[in-house]
C-alpha positions as MATLAB code, in Angstrom:
seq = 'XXXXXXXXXXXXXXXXXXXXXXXXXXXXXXXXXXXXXXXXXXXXXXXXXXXXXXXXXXXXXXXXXXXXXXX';
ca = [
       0.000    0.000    0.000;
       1.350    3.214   -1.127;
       4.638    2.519   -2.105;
       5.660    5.991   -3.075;
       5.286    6.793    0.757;
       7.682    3.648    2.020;
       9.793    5.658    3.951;
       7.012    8.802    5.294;
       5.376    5.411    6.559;
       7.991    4.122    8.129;
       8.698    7.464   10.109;
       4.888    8.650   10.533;
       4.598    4.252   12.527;
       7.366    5.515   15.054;
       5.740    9.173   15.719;
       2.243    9.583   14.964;
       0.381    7.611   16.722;
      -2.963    8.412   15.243;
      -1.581    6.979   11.757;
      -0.519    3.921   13.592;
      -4.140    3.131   14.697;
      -5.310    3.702   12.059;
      -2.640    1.769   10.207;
      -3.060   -1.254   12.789;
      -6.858   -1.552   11.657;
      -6.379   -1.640    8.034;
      -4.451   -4.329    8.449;
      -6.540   -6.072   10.615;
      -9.297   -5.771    8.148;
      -7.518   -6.661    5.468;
      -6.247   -9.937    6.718;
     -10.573  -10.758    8.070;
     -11.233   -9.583    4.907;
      -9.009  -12.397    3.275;
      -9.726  -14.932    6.113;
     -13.568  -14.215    4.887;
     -13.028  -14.844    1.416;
     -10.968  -17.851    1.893;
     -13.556  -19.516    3.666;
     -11.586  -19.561    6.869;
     -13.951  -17.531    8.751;
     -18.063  -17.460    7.802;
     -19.740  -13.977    6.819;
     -22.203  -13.068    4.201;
     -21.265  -11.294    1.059;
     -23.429   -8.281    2.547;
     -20.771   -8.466    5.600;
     -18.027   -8.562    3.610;
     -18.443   -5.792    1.529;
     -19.203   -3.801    4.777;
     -15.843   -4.518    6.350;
     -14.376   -3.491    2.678;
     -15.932   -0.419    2.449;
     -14.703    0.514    6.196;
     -11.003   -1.210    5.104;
     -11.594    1.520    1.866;
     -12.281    4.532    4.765;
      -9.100    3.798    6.704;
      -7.001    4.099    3.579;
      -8.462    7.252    2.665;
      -7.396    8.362    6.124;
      -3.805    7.070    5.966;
      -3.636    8.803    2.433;
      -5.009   12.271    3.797;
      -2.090   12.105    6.312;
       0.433   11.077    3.933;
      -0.456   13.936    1.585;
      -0.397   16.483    4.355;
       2.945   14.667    5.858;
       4.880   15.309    2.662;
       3.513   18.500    1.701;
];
């Protein structure tokens, strides 16, 4: 995820602590998310595409600080 930002991740985990939070739970999400589709975990396709669209949120977040971080 956001590649371009590698390192302005890397220092924004170790000071912002906001941005890790939120960082934390996209992960978290994204690895239900995957456990959901693979069958691993049960969920309707109504619940799934509610936990994608919050997953989708987050990363609009982290973006919103990444732009402001490196402006």
């Amino acid at each position: 995820m956001f590649p371009e930002y590698r390192d302005l991740i890397s220092e924004l985990k170790t000071s912002d602590h906001h941005f890790v939070n939120l960082f934390d739970k996209h992960n978290e999400l994204d690895q239900k998310i995957k456990n959901l589709e693979a069958h691993i975990e049960n969920a309707t396709p109504e619940e799934i595409e509610d936990l994608k669209k919050d997953k989708l949120l987050l990363k609009d977040q982290l973006y919103a600080i990444l732009k402001k971080a490196s402006a």
